[in-house]
N, C-alpha and C positions, 0 to 999 in steps of 0.2 A: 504494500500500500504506500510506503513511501515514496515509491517509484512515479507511484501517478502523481503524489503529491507534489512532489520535485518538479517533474515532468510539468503539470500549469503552470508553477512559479515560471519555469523558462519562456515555458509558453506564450503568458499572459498576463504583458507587465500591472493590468488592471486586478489580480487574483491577490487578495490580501493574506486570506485564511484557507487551509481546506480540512474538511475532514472525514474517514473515511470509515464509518460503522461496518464492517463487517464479521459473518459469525459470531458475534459478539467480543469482537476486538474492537477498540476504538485508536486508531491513531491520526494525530492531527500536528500540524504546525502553522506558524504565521509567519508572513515574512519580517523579517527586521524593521525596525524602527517607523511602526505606522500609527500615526496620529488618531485618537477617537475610537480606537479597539476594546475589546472588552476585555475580562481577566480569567485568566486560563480555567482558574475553576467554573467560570460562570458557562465559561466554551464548553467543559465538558459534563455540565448537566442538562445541558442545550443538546446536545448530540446524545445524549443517552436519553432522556426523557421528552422535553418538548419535541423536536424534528421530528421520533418516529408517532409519537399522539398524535402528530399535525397531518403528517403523511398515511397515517391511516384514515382518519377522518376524514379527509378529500379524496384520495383513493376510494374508499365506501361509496361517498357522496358521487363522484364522477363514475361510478359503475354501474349506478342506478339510469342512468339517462342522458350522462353528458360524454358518454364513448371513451370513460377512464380519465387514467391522471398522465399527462408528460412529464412533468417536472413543478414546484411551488417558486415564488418568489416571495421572502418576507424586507418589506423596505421597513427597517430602524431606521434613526434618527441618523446615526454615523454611515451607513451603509447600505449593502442589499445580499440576502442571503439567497443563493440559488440551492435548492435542494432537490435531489431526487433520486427513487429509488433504485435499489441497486440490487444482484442478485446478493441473499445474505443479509441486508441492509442497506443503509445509504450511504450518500456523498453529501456533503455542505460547501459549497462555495463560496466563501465571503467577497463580495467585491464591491471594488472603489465607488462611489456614489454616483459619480459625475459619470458612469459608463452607460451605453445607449443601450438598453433591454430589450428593444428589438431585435438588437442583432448578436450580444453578446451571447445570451442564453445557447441559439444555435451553436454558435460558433465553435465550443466551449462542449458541446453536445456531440459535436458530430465529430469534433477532435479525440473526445474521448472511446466513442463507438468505432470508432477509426484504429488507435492506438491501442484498444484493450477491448478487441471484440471478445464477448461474451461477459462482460462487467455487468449489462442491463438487464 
């Protein structure tokens, strides 16, 4: 998991955070020195608890009638978290505020389906 993680930082100068819940392993890092971040414990009850609540609940909800779930975006006040799930678990992607959500999600999506087929 570090690999992919590593892997956006290079990627994707806009990727602040990632994190990667799998099997019930969680590993995550941030990149250095970013302004308006939260704090590592708060990261990692966000990724064990809130993320998968959220993504079950929309998941449910999008399976009733709205043809599933892609991927969530939560916009905080510092940021924007892209979440989604993953086989095993999920992914979190923190990114920089000022990034265009039109395009980035894709981007970011299709890099990772690209590089790590069979992740989703």
């Amino acid at each position: 998991m570090l690999r992919i993680i590593e892997d956006l930082f290079g990627s994707f100068s806009e990727v602040r955070y990632v994190a990667v819940y799998a099997d019930g392993v969680l590993t995550f890092r941030q990149r250095e020195q970013i302004a308006g971040s939260s704090s590592a414990d708060t990261d990692r009850f966000e990724e064990l608890l809130v993320n998968p609540a959220l993504l079950t609940l929309a998941r449910q909800r999008g399976n009733i009638d709205c043809g599933g779930l892609r991927f969530m975006i939560v916009a905080y006040g510092n940021f924007y978290q892209l979440i989604k799930e993953i086989n095993g678990g999920h992914i979190s992607i923190c990114l920089d505020k000022g990034v265009d959500l039109a395009c980035m999600p894709a981007r970011i999506l299709t890099h990772l389906e690209t590089e790590y087929p069979g992740l989703f």
